[in-house]
C-alpha positions, 0 to 999 in steps of 0.5 A: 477070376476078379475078386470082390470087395463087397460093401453089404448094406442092411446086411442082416445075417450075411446074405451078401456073403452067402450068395456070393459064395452060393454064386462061386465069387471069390470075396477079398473082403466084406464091409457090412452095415448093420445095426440090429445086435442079434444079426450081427451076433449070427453074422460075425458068428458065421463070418468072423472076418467080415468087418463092421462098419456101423450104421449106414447114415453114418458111412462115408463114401471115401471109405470105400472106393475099394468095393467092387459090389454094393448090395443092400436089400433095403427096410421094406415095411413102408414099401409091402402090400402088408403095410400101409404102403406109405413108402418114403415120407417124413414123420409128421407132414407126410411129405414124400421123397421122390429124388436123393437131392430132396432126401437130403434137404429134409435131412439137413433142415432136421426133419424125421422120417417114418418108418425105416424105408427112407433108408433106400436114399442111403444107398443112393447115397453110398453108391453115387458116392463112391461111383463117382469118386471112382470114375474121378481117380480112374478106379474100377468102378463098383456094381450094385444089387438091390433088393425089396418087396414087390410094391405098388408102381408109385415106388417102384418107378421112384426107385428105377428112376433113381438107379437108372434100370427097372427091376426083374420080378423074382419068385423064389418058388422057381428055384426053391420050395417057398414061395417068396416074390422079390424085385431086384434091381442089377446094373449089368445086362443078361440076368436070366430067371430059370425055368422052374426046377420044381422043388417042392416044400416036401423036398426040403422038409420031410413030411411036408406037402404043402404051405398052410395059411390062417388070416383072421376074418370077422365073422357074422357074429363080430368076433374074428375066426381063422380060415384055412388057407391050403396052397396049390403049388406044394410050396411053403408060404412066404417066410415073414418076422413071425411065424404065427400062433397057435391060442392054447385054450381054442387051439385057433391059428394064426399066420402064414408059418404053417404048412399041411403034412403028407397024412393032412395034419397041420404043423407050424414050421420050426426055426430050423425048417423056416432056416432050410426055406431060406438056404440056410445050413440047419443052426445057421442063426442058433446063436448064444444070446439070439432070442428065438423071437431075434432068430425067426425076425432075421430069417423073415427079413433076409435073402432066399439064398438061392435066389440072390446067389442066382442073381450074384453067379451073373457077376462071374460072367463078362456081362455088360454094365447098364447106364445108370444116371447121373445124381 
């Protein structure tokens, strides 16, 4: 079986590894950029022979021409229909950036950007890199795996056109018990969603029946209440950065990060069960010096395991290599 080098860019808690190991690849070596100090605490944790390599604006694609597979699911704030969907623009003007030759004009000019999801050109940037230094000394030349939130069509199309492939839409809810809508883009052909395995929330968290929102509305009388929303599907809600809150003096909810018991109680999911929703081992992030609050924002940001190890186990087969474009 062909050994990976894997260069995993916004690697968060290691992800990459773990899918690669839920797909049964075998991992030579693992390059990871990342700059949040508590995932790296839980990644190096977890996988102390991963090697750090900082910052992504600041990799070289030289450095790199031994990896086989680049994955990065890159900053999605800007992108999410939670957000202002402002997706890639700069700072101040607003200015959108649509090519990785434009992303680099603004760059070299000293012009800021907004947000973090301008950071995609990064990737871009990585991967066209070292892609075509590859080809130029006849080495084997990489695969990539992408992931982001579903967004509008406006950035989505920007990022297909980019990498040269359109996206697969992936609801972790088929293959787990949370529901957690993705786009993917993979350069090789014959990636297949499977039929629905019907694992509910209850399967992994015992007692559980099903997710339980609260959003905050406004009422008649100008002041905000928090409706009860109760899923259908016996299936967590999707995991965000915070869980939510419970007022101690009203006993009022908020948030996505509750879900119903089998007797009809309410229960905010604890960071072990929100770890379980995500294909984690139980303590995965409880690291010495990790906040709680550093721990549920890395779970909310990462990969559904069994999703991108789903994805990855396609990488074991002799699959064929899409035509990306050339930058």
């Amino acid at each position: 079986m062909k050994q990976h080098v894997l260069l995993s860019l916004f690697a968060g808690y290691g992800g990459s590894r773990l899918s690669a190991q839920f797909a049964g690849l075998k991992i030579k070596k693992e390059y990871a950029s990342e700059v949040n100090k508590s995932a790296i605490a839980v990644m190096k944790h977890n996988h102390p022979d991963i090697i750090l390599v900082g910052d992504v604006r600041n990799l070289k694609p030289e450095d790199f021409l031994d990896a086989t597979l680049i994955t990065a699911g890159s900053p999605c704030p800007d992108f999410s229909f939670c957000g202002k969907k402002k997706g890639m623009v700069t700072k101040d003007e607003n200015i959108e950036i649509l090519t990785l030759v434009h992303y680099q004009q603004l760059v070299s000019e000293g012009f800021e950007f907004k947000g973090e999801s301008y950071l995609f050109w990064e990737f871009i940037r990585l991967y066209y890199g070292i892609r075509d230094l590859q080809i130029k000394m006849g080495l084997p030349v990489l695969n990539f795996m992408l992931e982001n939130v579903k967004m509008i069509k406006k950035w989505e199309n920007v990022i297909s056109d980019a990498l040269g492939v359109k996206p697969i839409l992936f609801d972790a809810a088929v293959v787990w018990g949370q529901s957690r809508v993705r786009l993917f883009w993979i350069d090789i052909d014959g990636v297949t969603i499977p039929e629905d395995r019907g694992i509910t929330i209850g399967d992994l968290i015992k007692g559980a029946d099903n997710g339980t929102g609260f959003r905050g509305r406004m009422g008649n009388n100008g002041k905000y209440y928090y409706p009860q929303t109760i899923r259908k599907d016996n299936k967590s809600n999707c995991l965000l950065t915070s869980l939510g809150n419970i007022t101690k003096k009203t006993g009022e909810m908020y948030g996505t990060g509750f879900y119903t018991t089998k007797r009809g109680n309410v229960k905010m999911l604890t960071i072990t069960e929100a770890e379980t929703l995500q294909g984690l081992d139980k303590g995965y992030t409880n690291v010495k010096g990790v906040s709680d609050t550093a721990r549920i924002q890395m779970i909310g940001n990462g990969w559904c395991i069994p999703v991108t190890g789903h994805i990855m186990s396609f990488f074991k087969k002799n699959r064929k290599v899409l035509k990306s474009k050339k930058i």
